[in-house]
C-alpha positions as CSV (number, residue, x, y, z in Angstrom):
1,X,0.0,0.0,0.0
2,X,1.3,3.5,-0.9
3,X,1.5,5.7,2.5
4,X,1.6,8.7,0.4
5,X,-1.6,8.5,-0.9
6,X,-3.9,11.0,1.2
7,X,-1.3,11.7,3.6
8,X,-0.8,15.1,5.0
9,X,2.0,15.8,7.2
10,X,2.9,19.2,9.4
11,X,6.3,20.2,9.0
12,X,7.5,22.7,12.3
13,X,10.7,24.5,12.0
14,X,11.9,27.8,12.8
15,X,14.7,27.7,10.4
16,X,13.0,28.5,6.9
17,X,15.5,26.9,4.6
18,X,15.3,23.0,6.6
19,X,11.8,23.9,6.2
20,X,11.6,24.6,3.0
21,X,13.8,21.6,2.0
22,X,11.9,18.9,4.3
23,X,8.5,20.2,2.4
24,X,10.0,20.1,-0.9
25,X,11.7,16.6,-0.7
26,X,8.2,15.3,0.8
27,X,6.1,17.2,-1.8
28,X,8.3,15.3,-4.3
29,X,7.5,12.4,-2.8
30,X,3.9,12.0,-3.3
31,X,2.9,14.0,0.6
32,X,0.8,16.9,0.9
33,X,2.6,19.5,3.6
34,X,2.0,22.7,5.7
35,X,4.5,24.0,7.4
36,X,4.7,26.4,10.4
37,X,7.9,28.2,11.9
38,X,6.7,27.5,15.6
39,X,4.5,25.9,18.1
40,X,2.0,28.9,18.0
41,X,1.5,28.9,14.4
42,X,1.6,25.0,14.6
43,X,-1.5,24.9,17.0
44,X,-3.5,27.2,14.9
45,X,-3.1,24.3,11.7
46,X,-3.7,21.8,14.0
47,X,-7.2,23.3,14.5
48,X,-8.0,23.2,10.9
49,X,-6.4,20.3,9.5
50,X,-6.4,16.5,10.2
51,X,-3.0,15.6,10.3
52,X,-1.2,12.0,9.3
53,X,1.9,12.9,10.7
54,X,4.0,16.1,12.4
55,X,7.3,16.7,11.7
56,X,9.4,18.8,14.4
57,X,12.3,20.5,15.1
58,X,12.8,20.2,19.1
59,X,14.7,23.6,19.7
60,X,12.8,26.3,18.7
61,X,12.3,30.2,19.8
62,X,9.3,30.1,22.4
63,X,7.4,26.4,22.9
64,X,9.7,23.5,22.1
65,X,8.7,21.0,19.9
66,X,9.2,18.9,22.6
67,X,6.5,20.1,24.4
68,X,4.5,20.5,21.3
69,X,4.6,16.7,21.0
70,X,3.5,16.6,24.3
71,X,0.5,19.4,23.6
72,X,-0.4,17.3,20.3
73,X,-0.5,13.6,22.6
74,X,-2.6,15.5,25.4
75,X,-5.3,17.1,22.3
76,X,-5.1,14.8,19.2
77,X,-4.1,11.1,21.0
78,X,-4.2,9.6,17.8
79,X,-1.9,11.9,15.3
80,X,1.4,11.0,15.3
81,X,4.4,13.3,15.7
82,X,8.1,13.0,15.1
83,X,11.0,15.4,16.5
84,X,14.0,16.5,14.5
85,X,17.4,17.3,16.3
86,X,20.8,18.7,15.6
87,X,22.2,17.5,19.2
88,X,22.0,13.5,20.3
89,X,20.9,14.6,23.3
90,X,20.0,10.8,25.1
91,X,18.0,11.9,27.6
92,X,15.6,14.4,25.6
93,X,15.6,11.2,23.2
94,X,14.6,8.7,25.9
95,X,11.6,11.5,27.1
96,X,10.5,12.1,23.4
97,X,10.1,8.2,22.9
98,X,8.9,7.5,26.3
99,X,5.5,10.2,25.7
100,X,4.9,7.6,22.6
101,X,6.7,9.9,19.7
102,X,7.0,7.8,16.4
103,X,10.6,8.6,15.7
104,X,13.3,10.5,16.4
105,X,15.7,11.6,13.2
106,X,19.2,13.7,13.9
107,X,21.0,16.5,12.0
108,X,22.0,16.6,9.5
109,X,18.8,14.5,7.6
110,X,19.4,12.5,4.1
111,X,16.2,11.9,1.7
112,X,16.4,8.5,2.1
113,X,16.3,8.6,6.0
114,X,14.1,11.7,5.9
115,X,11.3,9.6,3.7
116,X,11.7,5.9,5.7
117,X,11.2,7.8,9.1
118,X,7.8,8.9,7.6
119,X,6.7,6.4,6.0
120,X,7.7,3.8,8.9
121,X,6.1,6.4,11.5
122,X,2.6,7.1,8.4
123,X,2.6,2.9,8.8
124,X,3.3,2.5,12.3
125,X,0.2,4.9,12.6
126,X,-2.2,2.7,10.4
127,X,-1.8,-0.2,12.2
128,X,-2.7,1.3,14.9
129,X,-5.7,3.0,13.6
130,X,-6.9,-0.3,12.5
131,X,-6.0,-2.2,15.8
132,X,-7.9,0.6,17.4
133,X,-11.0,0.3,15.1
134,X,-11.1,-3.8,15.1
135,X,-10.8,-3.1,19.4
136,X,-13.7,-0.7,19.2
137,X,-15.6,-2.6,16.6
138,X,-15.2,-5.7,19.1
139,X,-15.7,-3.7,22.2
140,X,-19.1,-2.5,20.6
141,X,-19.9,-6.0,19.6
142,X,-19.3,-7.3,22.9
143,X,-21.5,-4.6,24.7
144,X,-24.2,-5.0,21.8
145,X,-24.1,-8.5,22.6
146,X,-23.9,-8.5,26.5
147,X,-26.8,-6.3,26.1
148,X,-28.8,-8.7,24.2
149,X,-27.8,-11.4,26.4
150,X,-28.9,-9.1,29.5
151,X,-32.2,-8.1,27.9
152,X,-33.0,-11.9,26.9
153,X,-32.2,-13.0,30.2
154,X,-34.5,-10.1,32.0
155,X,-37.6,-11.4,29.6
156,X,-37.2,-15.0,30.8
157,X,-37.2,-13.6,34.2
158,X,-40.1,-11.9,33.9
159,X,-41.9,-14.8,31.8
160,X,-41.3,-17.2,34.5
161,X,-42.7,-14.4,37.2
162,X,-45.8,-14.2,34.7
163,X,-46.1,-18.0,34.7
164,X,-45.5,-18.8,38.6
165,X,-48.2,-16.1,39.0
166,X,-50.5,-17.8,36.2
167,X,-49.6,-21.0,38.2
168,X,-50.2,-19.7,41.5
169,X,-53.8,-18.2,40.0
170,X,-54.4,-21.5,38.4
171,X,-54.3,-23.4,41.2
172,X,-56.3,-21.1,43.6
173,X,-59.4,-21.7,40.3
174,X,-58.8,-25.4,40.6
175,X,-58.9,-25.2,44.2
176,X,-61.7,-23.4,44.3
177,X,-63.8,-25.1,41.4
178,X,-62.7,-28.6,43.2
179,X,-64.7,-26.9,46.2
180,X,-67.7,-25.7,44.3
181,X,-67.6,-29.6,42.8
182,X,-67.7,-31.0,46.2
183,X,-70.2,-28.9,47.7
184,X,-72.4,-29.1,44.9
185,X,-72.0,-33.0,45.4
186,X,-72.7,-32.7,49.1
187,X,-76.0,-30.8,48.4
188,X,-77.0,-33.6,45.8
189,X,-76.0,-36.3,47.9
190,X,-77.5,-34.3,51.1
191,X,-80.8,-33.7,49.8
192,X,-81.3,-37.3,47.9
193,X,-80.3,-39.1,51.3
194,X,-82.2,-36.8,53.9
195,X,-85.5,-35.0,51.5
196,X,-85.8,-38.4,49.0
197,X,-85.0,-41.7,50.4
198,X,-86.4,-41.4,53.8
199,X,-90.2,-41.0,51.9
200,X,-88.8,-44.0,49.7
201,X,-89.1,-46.4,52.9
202,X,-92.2,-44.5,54.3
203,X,-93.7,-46.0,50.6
204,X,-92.2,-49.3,51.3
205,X,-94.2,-49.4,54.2
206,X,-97.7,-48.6,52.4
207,X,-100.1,-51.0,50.9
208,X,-98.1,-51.0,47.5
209,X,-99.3,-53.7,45.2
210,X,-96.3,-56.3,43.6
211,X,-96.4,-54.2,40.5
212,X,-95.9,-50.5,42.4
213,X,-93.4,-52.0,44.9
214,X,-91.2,-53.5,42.3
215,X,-91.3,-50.1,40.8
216,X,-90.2,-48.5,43.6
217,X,-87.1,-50.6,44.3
218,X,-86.4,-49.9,40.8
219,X,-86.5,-45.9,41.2
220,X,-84.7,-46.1,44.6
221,X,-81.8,-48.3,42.8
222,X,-81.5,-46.0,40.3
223,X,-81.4,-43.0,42.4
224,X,-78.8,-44.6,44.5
225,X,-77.0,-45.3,41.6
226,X,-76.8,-41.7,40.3
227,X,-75.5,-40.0,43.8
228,X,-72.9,-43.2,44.4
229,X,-70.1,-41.9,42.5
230,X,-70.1,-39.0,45.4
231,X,-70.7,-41.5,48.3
232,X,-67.0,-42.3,48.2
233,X,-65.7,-38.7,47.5
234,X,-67.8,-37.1,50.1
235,X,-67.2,-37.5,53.9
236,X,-70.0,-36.0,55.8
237,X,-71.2,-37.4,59.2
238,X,-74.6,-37.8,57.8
239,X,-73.7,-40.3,55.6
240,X,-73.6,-42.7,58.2
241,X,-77.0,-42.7,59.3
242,X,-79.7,-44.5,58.5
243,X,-82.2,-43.2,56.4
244,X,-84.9,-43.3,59.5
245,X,-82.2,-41.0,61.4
246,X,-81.5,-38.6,58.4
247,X,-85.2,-38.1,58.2
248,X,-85.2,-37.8,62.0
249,X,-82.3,-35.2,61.7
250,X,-84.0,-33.3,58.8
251,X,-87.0,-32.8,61.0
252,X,-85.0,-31.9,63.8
253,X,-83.5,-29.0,61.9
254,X,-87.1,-27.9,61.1
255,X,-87.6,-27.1,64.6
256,X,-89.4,-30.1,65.6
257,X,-90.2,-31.6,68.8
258,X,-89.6,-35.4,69.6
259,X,-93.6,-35.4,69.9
260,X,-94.1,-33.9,66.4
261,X,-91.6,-36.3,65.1
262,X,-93.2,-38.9,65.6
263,X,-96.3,-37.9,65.1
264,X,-95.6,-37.3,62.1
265,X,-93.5,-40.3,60.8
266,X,-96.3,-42.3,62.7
267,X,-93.7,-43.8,65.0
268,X,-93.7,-43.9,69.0
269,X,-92.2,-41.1,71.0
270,X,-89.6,-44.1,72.6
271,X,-88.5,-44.7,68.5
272,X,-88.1,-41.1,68.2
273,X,-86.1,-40.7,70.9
274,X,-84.1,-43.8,70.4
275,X,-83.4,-42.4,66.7
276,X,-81.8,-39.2,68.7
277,X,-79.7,-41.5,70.7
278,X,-78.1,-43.1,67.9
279,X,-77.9,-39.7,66.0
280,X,-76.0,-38.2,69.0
281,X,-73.5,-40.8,69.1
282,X,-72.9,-41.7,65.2
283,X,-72.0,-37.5,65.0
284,X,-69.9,-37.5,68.6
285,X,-71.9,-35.7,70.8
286,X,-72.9,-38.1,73.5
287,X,-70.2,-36.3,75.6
288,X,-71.1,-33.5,74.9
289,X,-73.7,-30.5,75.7
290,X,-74.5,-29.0,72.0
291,X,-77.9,-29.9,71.1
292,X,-78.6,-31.8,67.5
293,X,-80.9,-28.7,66.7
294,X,-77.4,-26.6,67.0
295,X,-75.4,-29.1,66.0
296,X,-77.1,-30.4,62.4
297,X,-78.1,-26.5,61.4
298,X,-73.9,-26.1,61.5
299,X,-73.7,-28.8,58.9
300,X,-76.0,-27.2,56.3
């Protein structure tokens, strides 16, 4: 690759002739060139123009070119500068290269050194442009991509907050429909066993021809049929009664008297109250001082 090509270079010298000659023999050479004859007049192009490459004399009238290169590092980090010297002075060599100055040429300067200083400094200079670009680039991709990563891993947070809420509210309606499907079993399985089946065995017990009774054991088979599916789900105490002590119960929640019991199921008072005896202890409260009026309007 040709250096040359679009390569602009300061030259700073306070001695017009060396000025003149190091512009000319680059000019010649394929470089475009300003030229200052000091620091001042050096900082005022370095405003206007985007330099490849400075080439300066150290000792100069005023601001050294010395601490011009050390101005240009401080305000433009990533032009390149190279000092010129009559003296081989070690020390102001071994500070110039230490503050990261390309090169470092000594009086008297031939062509040939003159134009592989600059083009070694003009390449040194690219590669590092490009090794700084590829870093950025790579820098930005990394960011870019730790960013993605960041933002993908934040929306698979918050999807499994979404779905250990949905979870959480799924299981509260499946707890609670589970409830609504046992107490609507209860209720069916309540009401057939204490409102149907007790009037079932009152029938039994009527003058019922052969025909009507078989027709009766048939309906009551059925019906037990359609509510035994719950029988096994369901555990209520009144499930272990007969059905003579559920209708005894039922009508005990009604408000009614051990006399009006059996008045009206057409049994003695001494059944009645033998029915209450069994009812007392089949729901565990012999012991105890609640009444089955109290007790059986708790259960529903």
């Amino acid at each position: 690759m040709n250096e040359t090509i679009s390569s602009l270079i300061l030259v700073v010298d306070d001695e017009k002739p060396m000025r003149r000659l190091l512009e000319q023999v680059l000019r010649e050479n394929g470089y475009a060139c300003w030229s200052a004859e000091d620091a001042q007049e050096a900082r005022l192009l370095l405003q206007q123009h985007r330099f490849d490459l400075v080439l300066s004399d150290i000792r100069m009238p005023g601001e050294s070119g010395l601490e011009l290169c050390r101005y240009i590092k401080s305000a433009y980090p990533n032009m390149p500068s190279m000092l010129i010297t009559a003296v081989d002075d070690m020390a102001t060599a071994t500070e110039a290269i230490e503050m990261g100055i390309y090169g470092y040429i000594i009086k008297p300067i031939t062509n040939s050194q003159l134009l592989i200083s600059v083009a070694n400094a003009l390449k040194h200079s690219r590669l590092e442009d490009r090794e700084r670009d590829y870093r950025e680039a790579l820098e930005k991709a990394v960011r870019e991509k730790t960013a993605d990563l960041l933002k993908k891993t934040q929306d698979l947070e918050q999807q499994k907050i979404e779905l250990n809420e949905l979870n959480v509210a799924l299981s509260v309606l499946l707890r609670k429909m589970e409830k609504e499907k046992e107490a609507v079993e209860m209720r069916l399985v309540k009401n057939v066993t204490k409102c149907v089946l007790p009037y079932f065995e009152n029938l039994k017990n009527s003058r019922l021809n052969e025909s009507q009774r078989l027709d009766l054991d048939i309906a009551e088979k059925n019906l037990r049929d359609v509510v035994s599916p719950f029988t096994n789900t369901i555990s209520s105490p009144l499930l272990n009664l007969t059905q003579s002590e559920i209708q005894v119960s039922n009508l005990i929640k009604q408000g009614m008297s051990t006399k009006e019991i059996a008045s009206a199921m057409n049994l003695s008072t001494n059944t009645i109250m033998t029915h209450r005896a069994h009812i007392r202890e089949k729901l565990d409260l012999k012991t105890k001082k609640e009444t089955l009026y109290t007790h059986l309007s708790s259960l529903g």
